[in-house]
PDB file of N, CA, C and O in Angstrom, chain B, residues numbered from 101:
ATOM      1  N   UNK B 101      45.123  85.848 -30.642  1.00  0.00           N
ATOM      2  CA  UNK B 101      44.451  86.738 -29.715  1.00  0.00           C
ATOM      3  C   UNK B 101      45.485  87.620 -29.023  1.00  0.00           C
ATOM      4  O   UNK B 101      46.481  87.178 -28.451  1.00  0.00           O
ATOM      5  N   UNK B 102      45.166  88.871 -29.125  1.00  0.00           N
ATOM      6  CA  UNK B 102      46.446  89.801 -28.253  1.00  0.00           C
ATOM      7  C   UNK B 102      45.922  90.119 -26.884  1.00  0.00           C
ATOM      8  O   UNK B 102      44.728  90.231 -26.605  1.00  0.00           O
ATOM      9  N   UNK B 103      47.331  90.308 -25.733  1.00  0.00           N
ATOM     10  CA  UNK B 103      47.187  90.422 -24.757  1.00  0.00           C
ATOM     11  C   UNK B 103      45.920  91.869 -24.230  1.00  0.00           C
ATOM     12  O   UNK B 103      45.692  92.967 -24.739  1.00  0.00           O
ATOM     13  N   UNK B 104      45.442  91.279 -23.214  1.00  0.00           N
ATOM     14  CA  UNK B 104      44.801  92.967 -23.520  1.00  0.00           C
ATOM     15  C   UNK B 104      44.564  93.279 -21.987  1.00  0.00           C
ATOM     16  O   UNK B 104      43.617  92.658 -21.506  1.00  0.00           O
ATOM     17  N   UNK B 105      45.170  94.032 -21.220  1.00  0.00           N
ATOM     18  CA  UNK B 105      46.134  94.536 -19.948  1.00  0.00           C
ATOM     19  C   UNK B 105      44.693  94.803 -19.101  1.00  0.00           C
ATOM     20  O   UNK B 105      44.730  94.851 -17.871  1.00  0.00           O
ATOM     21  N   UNK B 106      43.540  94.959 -19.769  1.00  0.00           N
ATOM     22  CA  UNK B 106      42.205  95.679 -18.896  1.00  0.00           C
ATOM     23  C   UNK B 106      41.861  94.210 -18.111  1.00  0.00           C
ATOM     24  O   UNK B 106      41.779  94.139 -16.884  1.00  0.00           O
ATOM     25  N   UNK B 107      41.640  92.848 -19.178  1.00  0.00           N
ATOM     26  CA  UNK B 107      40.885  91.866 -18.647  1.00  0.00           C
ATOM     27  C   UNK B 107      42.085  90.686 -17.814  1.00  0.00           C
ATOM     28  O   UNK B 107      41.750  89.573 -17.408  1.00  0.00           O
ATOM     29  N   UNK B 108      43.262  91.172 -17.725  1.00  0.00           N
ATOM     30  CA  UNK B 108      44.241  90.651 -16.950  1.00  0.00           C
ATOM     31  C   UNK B 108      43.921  90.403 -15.353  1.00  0.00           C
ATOM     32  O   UNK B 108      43.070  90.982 -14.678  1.00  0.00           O
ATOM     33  N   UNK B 109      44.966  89.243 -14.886  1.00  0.00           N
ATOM     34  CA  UNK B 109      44.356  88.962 -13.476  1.00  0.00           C
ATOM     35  C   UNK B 109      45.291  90.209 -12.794  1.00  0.00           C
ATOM     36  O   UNK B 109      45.111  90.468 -11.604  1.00  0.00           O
ATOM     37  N   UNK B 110      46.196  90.900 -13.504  1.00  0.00           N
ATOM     38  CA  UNK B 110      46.987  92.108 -12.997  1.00  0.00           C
ATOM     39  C   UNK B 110      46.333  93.610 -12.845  1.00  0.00           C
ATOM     40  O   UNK B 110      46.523  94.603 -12.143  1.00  0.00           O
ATOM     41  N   UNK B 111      45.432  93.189 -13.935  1.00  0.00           N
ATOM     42  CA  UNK B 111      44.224  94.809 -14.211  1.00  0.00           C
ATOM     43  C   UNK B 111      44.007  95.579 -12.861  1.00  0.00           C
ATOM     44  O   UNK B 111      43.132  95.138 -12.117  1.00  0.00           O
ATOM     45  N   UNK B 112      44.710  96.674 -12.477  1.00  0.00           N
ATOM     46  CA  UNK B 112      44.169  97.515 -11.573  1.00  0.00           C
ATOM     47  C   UNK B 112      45.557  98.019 -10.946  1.00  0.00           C
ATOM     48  O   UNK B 112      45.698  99.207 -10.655  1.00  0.00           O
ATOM     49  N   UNK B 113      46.643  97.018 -10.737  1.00  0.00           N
ATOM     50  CA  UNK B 113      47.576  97.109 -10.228  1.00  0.00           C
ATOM     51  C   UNK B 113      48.298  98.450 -10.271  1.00  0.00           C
ATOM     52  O   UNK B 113      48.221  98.772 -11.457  1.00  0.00           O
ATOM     53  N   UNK B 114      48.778  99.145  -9.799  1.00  0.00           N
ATOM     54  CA  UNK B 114      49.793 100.040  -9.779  1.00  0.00           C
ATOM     55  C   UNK B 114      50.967 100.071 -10.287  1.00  0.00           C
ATOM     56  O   UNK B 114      51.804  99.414  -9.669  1.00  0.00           O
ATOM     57  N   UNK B 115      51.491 100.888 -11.674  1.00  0.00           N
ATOM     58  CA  UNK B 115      52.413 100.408 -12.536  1.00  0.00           C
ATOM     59  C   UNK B 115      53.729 100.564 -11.321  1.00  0.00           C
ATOM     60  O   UNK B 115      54.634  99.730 -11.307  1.00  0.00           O
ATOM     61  N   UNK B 116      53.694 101.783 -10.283  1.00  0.00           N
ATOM     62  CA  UNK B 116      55.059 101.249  -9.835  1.00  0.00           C
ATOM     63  C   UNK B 116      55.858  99.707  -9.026  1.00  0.00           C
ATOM     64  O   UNK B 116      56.927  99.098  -8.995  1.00  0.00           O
ATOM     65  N   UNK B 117      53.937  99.659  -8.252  1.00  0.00           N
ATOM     66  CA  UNK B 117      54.108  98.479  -7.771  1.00  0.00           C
ATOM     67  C   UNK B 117      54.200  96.853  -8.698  1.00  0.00           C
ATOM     68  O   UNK B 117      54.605  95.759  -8.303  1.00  0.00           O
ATOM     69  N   UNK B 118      53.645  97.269 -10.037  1.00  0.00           N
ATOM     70  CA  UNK B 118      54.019  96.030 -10.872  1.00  0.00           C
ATOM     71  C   UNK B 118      55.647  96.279 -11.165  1.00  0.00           C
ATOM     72  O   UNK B 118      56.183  95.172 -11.120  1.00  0.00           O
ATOM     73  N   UNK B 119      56.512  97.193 -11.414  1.00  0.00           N
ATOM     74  CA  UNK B 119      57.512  97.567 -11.769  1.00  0.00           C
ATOM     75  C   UNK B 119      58.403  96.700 -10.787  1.00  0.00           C
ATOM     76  O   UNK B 119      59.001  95.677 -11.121  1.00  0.00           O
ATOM     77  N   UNK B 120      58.400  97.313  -9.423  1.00  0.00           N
ATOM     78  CA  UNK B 120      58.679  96.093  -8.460  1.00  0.00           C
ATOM     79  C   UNK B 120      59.138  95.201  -8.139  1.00  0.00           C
ATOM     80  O   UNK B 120      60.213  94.787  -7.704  1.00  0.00           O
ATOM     81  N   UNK B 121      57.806  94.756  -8.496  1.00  0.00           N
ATOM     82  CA  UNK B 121      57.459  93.162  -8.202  1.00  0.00           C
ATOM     83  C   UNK B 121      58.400  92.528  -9.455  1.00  0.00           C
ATOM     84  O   UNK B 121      59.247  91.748  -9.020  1.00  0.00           O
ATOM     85  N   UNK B 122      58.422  92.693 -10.846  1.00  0.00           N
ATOM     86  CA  UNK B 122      59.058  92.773 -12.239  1.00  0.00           C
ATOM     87  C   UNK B 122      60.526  92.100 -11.697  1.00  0.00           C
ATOM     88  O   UNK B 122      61.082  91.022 -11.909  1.00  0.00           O
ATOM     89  N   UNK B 123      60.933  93.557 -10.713  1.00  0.00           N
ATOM     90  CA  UNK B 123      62.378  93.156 -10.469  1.00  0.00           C
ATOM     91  C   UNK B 123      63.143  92.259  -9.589  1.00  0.00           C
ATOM     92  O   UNK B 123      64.248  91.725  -9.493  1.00  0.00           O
ATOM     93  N   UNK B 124      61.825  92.375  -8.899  1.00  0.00           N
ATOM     94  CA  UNK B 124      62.034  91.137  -7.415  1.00  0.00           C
ATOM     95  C   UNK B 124      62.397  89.927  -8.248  1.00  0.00           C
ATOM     96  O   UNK B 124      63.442  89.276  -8.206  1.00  0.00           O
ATOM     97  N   UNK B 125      60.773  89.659  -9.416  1.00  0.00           N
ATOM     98  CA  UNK B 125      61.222  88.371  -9.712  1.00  0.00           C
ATOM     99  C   UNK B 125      62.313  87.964 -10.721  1.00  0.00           C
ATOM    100  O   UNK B 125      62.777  86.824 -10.700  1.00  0.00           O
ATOM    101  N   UNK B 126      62.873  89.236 -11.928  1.00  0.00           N
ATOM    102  CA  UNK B 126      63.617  88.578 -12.336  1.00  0.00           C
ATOM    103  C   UNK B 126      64.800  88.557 -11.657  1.00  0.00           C
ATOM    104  O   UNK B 126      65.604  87.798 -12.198  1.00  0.00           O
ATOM    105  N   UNK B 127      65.283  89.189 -10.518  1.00  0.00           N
ATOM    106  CA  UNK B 127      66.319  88.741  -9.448  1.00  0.00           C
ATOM    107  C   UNK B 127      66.477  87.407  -9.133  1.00  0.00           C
ATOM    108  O   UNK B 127      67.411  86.606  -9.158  1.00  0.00           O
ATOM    109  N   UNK B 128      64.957  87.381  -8.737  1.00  0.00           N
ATOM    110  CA  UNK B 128      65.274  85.782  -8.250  1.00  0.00           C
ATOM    111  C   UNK B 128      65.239  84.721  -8.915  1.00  0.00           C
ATOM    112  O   UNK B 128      65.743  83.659  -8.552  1.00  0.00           O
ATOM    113  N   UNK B 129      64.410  84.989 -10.343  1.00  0.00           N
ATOM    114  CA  UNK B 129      65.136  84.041 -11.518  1.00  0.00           C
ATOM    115  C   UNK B 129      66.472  83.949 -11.984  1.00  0.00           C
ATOM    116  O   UNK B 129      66.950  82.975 -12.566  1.00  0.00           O
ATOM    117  N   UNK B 130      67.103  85.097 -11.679  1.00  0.00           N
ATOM    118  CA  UNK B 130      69.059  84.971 -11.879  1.00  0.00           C
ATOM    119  C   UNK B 130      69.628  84.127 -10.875  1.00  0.00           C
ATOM    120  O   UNK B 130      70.471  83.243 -11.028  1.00  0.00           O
ATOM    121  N   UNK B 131      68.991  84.556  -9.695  1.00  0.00           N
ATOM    122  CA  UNK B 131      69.878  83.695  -8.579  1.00  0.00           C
ATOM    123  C   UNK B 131      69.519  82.364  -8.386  1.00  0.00           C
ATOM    124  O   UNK B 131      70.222  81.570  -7.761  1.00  0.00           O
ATOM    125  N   UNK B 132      68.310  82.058  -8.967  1.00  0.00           N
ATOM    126  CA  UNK B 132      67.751  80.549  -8.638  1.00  0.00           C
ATOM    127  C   UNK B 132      68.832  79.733  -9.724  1.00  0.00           C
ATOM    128  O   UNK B 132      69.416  78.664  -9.547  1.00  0.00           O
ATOM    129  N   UNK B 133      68.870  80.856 -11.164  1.00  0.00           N
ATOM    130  CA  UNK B 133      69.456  79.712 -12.432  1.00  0.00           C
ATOM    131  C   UNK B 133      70.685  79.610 -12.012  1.00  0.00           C
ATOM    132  O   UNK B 133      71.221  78.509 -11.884  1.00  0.00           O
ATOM    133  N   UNK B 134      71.356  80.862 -11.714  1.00  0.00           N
ATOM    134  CA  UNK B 134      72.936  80.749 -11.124  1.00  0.00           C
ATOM    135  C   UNK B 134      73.194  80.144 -10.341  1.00  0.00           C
ATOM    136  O   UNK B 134      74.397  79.967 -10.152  1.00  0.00           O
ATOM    137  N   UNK B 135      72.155  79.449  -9.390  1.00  0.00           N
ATOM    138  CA  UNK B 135      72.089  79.021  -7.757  1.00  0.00           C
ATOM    139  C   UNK B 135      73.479  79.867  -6.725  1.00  0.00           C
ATOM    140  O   UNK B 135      74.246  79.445  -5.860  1.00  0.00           O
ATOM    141  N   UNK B 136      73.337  80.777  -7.164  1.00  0.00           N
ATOM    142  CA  UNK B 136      74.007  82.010  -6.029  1.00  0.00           C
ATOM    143  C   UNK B 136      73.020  82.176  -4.555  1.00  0.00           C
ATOM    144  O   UNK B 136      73.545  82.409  -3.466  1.00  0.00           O
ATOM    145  N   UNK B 137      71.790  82.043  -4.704  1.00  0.00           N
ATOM    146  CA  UNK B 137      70.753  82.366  -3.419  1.00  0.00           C
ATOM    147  C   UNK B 137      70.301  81.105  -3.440  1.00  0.00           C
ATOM    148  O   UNK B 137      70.452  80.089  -4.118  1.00  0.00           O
ATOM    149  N   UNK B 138      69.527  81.569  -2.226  1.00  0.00           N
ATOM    150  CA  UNK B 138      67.770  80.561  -1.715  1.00  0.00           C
ATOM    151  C   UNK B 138      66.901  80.277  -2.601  1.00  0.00           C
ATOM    152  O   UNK B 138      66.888  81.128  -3.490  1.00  0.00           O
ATOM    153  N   UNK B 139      66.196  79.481  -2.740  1.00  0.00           N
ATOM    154  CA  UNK B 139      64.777  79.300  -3.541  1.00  0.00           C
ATOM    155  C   UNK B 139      63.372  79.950  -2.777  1.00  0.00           C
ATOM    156  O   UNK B 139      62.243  79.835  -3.253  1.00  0.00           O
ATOM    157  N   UNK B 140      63.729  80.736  -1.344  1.00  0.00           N
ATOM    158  CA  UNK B 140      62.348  81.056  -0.619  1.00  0.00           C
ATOM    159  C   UNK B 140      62.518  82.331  -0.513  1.00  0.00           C
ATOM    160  O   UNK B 140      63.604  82.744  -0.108  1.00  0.00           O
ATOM    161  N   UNK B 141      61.681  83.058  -0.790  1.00  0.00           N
ATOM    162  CA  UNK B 141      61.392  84.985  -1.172  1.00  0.00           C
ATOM    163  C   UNK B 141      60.495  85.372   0.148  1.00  0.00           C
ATOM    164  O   UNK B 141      59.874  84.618   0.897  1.00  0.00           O
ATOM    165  N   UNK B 142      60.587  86.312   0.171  1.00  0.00           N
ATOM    166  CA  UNK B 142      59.264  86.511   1.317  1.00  0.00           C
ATOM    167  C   UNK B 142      59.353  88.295   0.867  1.00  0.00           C
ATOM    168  O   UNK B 142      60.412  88.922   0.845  1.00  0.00           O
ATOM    169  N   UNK B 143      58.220  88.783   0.590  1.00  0.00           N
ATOM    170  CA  UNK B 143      57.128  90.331   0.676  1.00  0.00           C
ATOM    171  C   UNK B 143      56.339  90.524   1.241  1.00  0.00           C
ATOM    172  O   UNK B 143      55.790  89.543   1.743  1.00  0.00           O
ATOM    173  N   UNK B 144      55.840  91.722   1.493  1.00  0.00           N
ATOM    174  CA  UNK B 144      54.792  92.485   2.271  1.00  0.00           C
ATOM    175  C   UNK B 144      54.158  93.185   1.375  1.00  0.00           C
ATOM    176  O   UNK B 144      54.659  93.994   0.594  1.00  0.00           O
ATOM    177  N   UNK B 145      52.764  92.807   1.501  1.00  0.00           N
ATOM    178  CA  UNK B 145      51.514  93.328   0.631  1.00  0.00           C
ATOM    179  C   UNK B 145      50.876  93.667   1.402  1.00  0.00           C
ATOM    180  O   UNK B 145      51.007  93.257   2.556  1.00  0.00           O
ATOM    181  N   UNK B 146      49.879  94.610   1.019  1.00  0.00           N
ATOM    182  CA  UNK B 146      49.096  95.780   1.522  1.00  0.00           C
ATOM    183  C   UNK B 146      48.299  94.284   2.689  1.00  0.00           C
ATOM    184  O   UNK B 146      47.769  94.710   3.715  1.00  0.00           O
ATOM    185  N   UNK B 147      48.266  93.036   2.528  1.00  0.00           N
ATOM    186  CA  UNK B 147      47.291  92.832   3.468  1.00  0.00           C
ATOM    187  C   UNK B 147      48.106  91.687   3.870  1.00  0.00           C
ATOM    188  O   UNK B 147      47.767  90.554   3.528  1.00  0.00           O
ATOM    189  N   UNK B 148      49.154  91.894   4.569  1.00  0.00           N
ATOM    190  CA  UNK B 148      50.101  90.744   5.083  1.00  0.00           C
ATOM    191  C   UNK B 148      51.299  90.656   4.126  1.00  0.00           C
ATOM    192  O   UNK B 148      51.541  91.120   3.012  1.00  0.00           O
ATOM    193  N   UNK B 149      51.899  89.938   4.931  1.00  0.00           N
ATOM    194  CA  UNK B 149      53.651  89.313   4.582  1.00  0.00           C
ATOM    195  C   UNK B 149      53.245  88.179   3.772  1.00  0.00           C
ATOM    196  O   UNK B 149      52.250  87.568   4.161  1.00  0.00           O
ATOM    197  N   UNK B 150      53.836  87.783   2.710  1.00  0.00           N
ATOM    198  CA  UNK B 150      53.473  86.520   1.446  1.00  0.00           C
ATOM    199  C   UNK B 150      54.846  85.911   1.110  1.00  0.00           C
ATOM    200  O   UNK B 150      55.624  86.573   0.424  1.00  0.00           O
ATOM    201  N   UNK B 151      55.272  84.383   1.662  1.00  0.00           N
ATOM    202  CA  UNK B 151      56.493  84.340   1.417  1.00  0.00           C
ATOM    203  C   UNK B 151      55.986  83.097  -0.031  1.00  0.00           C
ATOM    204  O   UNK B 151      54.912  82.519  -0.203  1.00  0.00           O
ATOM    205  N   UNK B 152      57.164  83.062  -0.789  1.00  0.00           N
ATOM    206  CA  UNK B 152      56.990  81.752  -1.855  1.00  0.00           C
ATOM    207  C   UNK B 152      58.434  81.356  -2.272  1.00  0.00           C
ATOM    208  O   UNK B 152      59.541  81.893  -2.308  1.00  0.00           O
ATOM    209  N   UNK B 153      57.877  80.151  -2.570  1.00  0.00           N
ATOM    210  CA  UNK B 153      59.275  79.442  -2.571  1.00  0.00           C
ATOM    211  C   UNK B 153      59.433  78.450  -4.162  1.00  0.00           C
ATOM    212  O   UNK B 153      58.806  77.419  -4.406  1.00  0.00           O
ATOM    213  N   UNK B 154      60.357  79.071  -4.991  1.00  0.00           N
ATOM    214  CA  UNK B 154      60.626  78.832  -6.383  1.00  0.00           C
ATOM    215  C   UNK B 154      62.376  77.544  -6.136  1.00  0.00           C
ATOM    216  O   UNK B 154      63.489  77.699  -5.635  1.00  0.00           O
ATOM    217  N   UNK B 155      61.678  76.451  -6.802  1.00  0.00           N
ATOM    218  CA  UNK B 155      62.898  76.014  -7.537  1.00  0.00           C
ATOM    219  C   UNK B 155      63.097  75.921  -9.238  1.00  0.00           C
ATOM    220  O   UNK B 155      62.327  76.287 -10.127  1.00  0.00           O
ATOM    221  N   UNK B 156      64.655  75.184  -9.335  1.00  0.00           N
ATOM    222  CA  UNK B 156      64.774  74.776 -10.452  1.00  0.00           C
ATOM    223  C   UNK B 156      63.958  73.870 -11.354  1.00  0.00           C
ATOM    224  O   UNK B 156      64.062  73.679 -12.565  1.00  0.00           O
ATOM    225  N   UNK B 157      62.939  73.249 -10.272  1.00  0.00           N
ATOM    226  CA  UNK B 157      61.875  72.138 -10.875  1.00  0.00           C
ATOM    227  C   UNK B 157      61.032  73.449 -11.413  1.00  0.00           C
ATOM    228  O   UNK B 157      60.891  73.633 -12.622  1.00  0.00           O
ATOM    229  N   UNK B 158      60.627  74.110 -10.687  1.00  0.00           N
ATOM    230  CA  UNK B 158      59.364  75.648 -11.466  1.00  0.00           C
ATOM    231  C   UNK B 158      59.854  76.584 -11.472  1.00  0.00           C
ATOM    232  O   UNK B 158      59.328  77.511 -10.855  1.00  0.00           O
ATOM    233  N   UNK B 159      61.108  76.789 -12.179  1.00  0.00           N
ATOM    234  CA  UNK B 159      61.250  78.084 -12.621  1.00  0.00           C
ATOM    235  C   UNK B 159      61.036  78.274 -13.702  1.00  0.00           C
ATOM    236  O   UNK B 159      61.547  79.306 -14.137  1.00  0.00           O
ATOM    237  N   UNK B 160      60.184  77.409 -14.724  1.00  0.00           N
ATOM    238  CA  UNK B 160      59.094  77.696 -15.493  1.00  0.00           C
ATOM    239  C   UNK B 160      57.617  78.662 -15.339  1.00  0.00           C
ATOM    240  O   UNK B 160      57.093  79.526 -16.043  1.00  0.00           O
ATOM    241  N   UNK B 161      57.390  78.229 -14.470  1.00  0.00           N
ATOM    242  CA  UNK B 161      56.278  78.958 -13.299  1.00  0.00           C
ATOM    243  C   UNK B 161      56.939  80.265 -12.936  1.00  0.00           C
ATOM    244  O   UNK B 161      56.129  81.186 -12.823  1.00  0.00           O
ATOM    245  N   UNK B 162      58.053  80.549 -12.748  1.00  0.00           N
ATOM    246  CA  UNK B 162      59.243  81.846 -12.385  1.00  0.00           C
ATOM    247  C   UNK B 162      58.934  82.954 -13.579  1.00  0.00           C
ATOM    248  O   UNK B 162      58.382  84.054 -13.555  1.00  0.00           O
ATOM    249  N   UNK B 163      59.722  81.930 -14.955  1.00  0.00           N
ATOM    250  CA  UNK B 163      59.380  83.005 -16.290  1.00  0.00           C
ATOM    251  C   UNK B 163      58.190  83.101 -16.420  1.00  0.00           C
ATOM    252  O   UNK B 163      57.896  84.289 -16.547  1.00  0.00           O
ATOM    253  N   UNK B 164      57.010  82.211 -16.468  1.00  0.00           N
ATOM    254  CA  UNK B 164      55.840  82.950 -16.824  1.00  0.00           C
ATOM    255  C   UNK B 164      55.056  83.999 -15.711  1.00  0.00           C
ATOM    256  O   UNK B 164      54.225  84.797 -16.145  1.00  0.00           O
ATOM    257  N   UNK B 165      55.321  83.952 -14.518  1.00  0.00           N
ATOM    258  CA  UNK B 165      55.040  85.152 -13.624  1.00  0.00           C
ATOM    259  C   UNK B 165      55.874  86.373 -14.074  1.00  0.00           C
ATOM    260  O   UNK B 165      55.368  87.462 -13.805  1.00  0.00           O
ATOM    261  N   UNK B 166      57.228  86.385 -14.800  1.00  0.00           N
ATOM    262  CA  UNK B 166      57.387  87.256 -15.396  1.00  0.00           C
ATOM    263  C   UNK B 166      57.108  87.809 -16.383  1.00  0.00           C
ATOM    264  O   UNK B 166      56.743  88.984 -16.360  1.00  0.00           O
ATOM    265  N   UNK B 167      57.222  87.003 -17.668  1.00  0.00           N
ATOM    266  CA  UNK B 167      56.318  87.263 -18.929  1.00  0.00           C
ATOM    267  C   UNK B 167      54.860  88.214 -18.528  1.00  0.00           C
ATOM    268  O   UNK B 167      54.745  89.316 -19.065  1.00  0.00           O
ATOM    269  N   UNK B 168      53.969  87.808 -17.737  1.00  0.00           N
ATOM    270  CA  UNK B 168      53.331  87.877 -17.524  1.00  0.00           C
ATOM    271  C   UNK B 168      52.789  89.701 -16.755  1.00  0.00           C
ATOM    272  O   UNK B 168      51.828  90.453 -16.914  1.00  0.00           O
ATOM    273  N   UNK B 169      53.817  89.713 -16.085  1.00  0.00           N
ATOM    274  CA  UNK B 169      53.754  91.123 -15.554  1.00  0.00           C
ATOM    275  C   UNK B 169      55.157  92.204 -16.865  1.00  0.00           C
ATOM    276  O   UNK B 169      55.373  93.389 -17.121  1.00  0.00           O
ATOM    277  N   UNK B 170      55.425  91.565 -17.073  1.00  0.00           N
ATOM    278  CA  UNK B 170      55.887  92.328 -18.544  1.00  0.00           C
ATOM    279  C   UNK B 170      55.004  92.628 -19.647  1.00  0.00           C
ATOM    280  O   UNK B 170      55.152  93.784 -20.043  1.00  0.00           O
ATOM    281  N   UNK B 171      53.954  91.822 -20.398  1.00  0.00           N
ATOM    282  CA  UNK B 171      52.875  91.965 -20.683  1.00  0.00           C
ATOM    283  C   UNK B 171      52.032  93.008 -19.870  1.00  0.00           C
ATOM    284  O   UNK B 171      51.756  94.094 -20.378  1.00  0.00           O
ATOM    285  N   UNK B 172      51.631  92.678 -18.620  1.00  0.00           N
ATOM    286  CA  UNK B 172      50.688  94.397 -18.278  1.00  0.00           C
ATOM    287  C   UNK B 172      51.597  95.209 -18.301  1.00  0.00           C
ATOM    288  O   UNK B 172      51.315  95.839 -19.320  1.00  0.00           O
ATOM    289  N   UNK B 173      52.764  95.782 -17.785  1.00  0.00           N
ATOM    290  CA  UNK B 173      53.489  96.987 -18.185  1.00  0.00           C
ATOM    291  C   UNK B 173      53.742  97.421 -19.762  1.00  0.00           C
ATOM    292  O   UNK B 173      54.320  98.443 -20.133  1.00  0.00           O
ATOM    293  N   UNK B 174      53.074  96.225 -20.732  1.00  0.00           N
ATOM    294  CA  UNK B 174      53.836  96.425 -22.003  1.00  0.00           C
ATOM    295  C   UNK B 174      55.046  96.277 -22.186  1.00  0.00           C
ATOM    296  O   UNK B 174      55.382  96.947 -23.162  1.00  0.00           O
ATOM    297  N   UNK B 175      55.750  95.823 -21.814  1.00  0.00           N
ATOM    298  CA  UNK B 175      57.061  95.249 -22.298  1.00  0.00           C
ATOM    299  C   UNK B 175      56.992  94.384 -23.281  1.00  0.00           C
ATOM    300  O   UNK B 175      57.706  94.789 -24.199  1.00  0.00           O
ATOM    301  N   UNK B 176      56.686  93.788 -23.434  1.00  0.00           N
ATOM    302  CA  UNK B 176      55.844  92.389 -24.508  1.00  0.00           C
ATOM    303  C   UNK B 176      54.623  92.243 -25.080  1.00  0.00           C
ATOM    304  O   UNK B 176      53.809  92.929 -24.461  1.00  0.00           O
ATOM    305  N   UNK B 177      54.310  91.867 -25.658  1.00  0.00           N
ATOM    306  CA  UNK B 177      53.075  92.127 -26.192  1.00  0.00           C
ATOM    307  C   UNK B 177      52.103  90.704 -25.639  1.00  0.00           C
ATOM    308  O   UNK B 177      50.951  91.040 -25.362  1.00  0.00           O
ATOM    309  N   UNK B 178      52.342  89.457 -25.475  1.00  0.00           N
ATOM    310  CA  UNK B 178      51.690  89.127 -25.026  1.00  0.00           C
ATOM    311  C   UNK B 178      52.369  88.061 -23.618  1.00  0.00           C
ATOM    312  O   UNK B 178      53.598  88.109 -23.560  1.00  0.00           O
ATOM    313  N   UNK B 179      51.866  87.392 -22.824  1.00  0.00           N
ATOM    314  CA  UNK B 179      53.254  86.513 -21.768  1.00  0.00           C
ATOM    315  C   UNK B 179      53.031  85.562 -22.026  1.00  0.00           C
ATOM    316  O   UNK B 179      53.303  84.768 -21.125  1.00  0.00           O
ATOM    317  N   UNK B 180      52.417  84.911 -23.332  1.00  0.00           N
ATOM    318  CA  UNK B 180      52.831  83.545 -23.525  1.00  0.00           C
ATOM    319  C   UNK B 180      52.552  83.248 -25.262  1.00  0.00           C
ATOM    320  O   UNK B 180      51.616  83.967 -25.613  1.00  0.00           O
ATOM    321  N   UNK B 181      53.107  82.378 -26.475  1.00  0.00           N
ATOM    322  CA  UNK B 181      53.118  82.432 -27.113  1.00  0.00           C
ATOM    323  C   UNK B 181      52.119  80.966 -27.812  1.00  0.00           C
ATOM    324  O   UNK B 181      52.607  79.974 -27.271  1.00  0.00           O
ATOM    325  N   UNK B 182      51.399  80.687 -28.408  1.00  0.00           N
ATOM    326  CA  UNK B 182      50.782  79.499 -28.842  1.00  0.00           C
ATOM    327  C   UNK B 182      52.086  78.431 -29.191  1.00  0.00           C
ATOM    328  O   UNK B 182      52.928  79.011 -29.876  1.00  0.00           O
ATOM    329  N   UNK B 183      52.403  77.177 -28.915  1.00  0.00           N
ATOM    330  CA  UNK B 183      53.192  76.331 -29.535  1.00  0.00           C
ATOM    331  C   UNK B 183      51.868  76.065 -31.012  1.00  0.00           C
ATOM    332  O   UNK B 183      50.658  76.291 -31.042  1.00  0.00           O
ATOM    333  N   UNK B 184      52.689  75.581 -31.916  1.00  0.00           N
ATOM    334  CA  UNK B 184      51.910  75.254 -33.292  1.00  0.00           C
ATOM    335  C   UNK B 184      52.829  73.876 -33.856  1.00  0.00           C
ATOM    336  O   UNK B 184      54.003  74.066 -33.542  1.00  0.00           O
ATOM    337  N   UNK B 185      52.748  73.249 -34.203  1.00  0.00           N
ATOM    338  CA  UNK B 185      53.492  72.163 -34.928  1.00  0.00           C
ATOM    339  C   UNK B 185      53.094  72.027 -36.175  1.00  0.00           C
ATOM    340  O   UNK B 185      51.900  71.886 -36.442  1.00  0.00           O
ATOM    341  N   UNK B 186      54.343  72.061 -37.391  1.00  0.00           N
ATOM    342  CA  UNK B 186      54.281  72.050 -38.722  1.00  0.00           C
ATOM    343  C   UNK B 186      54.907  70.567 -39.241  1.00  0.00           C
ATOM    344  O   UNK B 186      55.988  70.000 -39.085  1.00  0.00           O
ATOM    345  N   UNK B 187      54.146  70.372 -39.664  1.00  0.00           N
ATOM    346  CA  UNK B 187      54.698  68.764 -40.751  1.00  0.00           C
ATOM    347  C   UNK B 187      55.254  68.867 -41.955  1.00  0.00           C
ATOM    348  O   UNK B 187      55.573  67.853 -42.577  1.00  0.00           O
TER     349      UNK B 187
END
């Protein structure tokens, strides 16, 4: 099944503001893996301040919020791939 950017929970978003957000997080996926920074982020969205707080336990949860907004910009085609197992 291919990604398809209309029925996304991202659908509507503003490509600059997904662009962004893109870079915020893979920032803070460098600094979390490098452990150079904090694990707690904090932004301002149109309807309040939203802070979140990523570790090394979910920075699984990190890449797929990225995958994920790479997929609606098209960067990727889809943000997650089926595992399959062959015998």
């Amino acid at each position: 099944m291919r990604f398809d950017p209309t029925k996304s929970i991202l659908a509507g978003m503003d490509t600059s503001v997904l662009q962004a957000r893109l870079a915020q997080l893979q920032q803070a996926y460098l600094d979390i893996s490098s452990g150079t920074k904090g694990e707690s982020y904090s932004y301002t969205q149109g309807d309040g301040a939203k802070s979140i707080t990523y570790s090394k336990a979910n920075i699984g949860q990190l890449t797929m919020a990225i995958r994920q907004v790479q997929a609606q910009l098209g960067i990727i085609c889809s943000p997650r791939h089926a595992i399959g197992i062959r015998f």
